[in-house]
C-alpha positions in Angstrom: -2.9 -3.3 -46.5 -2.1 -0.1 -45.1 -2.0 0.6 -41.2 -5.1 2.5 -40.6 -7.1 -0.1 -42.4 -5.0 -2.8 -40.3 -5.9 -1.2 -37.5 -9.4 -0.7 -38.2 -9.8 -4.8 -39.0 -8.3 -5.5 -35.9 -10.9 -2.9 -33.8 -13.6 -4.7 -35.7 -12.1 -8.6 -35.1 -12.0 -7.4 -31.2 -15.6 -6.3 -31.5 -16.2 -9.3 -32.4 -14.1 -11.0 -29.3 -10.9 -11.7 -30.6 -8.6 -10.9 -28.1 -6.0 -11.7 -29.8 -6.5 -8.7 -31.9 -7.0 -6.1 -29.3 -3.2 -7.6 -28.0 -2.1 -6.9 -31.2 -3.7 -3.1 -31.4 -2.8 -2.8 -28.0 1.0 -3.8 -28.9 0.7 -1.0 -32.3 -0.7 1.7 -30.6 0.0 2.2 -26.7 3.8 2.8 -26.6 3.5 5.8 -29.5 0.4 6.8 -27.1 2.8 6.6 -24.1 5.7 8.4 -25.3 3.4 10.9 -27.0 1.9 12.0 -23.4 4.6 11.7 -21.7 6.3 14.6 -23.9 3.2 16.4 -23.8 2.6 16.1 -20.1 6.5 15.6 -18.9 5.1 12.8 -16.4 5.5 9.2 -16.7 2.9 8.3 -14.7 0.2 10.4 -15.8 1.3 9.8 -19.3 0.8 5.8 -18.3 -3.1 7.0 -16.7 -3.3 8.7 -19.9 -2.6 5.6 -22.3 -4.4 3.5 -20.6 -7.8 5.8 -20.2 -7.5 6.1 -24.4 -7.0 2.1 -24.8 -10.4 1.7 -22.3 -12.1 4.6 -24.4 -11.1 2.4 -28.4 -12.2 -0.8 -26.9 -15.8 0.8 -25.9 -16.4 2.4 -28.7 -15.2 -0.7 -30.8 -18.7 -2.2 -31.4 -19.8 0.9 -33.2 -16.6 1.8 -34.9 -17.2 3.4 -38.2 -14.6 3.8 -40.7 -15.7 7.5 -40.9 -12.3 8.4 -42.8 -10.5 8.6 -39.2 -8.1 5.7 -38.5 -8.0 4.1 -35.1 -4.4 5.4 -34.2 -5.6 8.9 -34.8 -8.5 8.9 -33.2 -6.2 7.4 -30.3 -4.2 9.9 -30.4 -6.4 13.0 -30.5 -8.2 11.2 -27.4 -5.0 11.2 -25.6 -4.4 14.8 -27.0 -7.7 16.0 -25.2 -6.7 13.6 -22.1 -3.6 15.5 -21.8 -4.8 19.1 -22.6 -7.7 18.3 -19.4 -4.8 17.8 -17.2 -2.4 20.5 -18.2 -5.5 22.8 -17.6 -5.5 21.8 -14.5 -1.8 21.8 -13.2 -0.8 24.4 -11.6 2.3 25.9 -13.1 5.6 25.2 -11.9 8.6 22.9 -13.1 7.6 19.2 -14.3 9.2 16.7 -13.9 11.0 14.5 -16.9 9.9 11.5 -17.7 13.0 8.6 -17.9 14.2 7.9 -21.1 15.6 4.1 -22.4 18.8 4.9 -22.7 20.7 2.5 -24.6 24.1 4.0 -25.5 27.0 2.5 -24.1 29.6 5.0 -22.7 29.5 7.2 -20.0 30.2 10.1 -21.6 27.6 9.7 -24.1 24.8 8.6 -22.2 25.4 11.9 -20.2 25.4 13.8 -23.2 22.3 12.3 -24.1 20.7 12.6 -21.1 21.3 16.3 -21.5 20.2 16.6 -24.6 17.1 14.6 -23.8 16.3 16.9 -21.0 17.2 20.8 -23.0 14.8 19.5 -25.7 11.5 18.1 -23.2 12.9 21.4 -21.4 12.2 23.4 -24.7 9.4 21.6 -25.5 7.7 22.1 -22.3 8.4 25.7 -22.9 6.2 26.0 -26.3 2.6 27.1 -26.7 0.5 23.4 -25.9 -0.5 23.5 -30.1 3.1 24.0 -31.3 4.1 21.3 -29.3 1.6 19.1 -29.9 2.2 19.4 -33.6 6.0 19.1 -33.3 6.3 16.1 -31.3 3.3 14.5 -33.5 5.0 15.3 -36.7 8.9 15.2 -35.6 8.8 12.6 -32.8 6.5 10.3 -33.9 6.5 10.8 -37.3 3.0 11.0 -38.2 2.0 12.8 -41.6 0.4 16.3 -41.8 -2.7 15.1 -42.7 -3.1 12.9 -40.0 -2.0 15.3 -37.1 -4.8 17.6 -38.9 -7.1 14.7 -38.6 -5.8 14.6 -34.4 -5.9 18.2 -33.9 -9.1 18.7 -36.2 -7.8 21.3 -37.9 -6.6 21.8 -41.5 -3.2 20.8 -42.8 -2.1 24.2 -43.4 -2.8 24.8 -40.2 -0.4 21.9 -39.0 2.1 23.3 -41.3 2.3 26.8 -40.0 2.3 25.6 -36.0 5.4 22.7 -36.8 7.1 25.4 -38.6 6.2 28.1 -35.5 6.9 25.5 -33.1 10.6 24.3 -34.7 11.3 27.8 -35.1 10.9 28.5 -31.5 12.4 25.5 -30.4 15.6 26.4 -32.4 15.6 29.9 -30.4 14.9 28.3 -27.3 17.6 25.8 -27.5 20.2 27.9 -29.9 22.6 29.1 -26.6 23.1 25.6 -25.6 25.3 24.6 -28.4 28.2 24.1 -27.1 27.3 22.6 -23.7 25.5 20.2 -25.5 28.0 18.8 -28.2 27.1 20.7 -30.8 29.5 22.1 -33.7 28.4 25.8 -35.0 27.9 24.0 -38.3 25.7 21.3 -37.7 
């Protein structure tokens, strides 16, 4: 059984009242939900409000869930896409602040080096249109398919296509004079 149609039987077992289910959904889909709005909204906390507000929203509307070719963790996610786009609309602009990373690498000199590089990309992401971003850290950070960040963003796949390449291009311009401060080689 793929995900989305794992996901969807345990949306329809929790309708149902198996809480063991909505544990398990929970467990799947709220730390890609996190980490999602908190690159999109560069705030921890509000990325947490955020994750939790779409979590309250799928278990409401989990009584009348129809598989209307959607699956769960996309309609999560374009929920928490909205969620973060109202309150972006209403920040006022200025610098954000980073959310804090795991970090498990072991030296000093590397975590540092992480942490740097951590910060220049959320930096340069920050930095793109809302759209390009949204569609980059969909399809590069969590690794969802075309089609289903098209599903998200409800638009078409060629449309995803041509804001991940716009958005990587611009991401490489923003971050290309930081090289060498960051540990990287001319060739790589």
């Amino acid at each position: 059984m793929d995900a989305a149609n794992h996901d969807a039987g345990l949306l329809a077992q929790f309708a149902q009242g198996d809480r063991l289910a909505a544990q398990t959904l929970t467990d799947r889909l709220a730390p890609r939900i996190l980490r999602f709005a908190a690159r999109m909204l560069g705030d921890r906390t509000e990325a947490e409000d955020v994750t939790q507000e779409t979590m309250l929203r799928l278990w409401r509307i989990a009584p009348d869930w129809q598989d209307s070719g959607i699956a769960p963790a996309a309609w999560a996610f374009r929920v928490a896409a909205n969620l973060c786009t109202d309150r972006l609309r209403r920040r006022r602009p200025g610098p954000t602040e980073m959310p804090d990373l795991p970090d498990d690498t072991p030296g000093m000199d590397a975590r540092m080096m992480q942490t740097a590089r951590a910060a220049a990309l959320d930096a340069a992401l920050a930095a793109l249109p809302e759209r390009q971003r949204q569609a980059v850290i969909l399809r590069h950070l969590e690794g969802l398919s075309n089609p289903e960040i098209a599903a998200i963003m409800m638009i078409g796949v060629e449309a995803v296509e041509s804001l991940t390449a716009r958005g990587k291009r611009n991401l490489a311009a923003l971050l290309s004079g930081q090289k060498d401060e960051l540990g990287y080689e001319d060739d790589q």
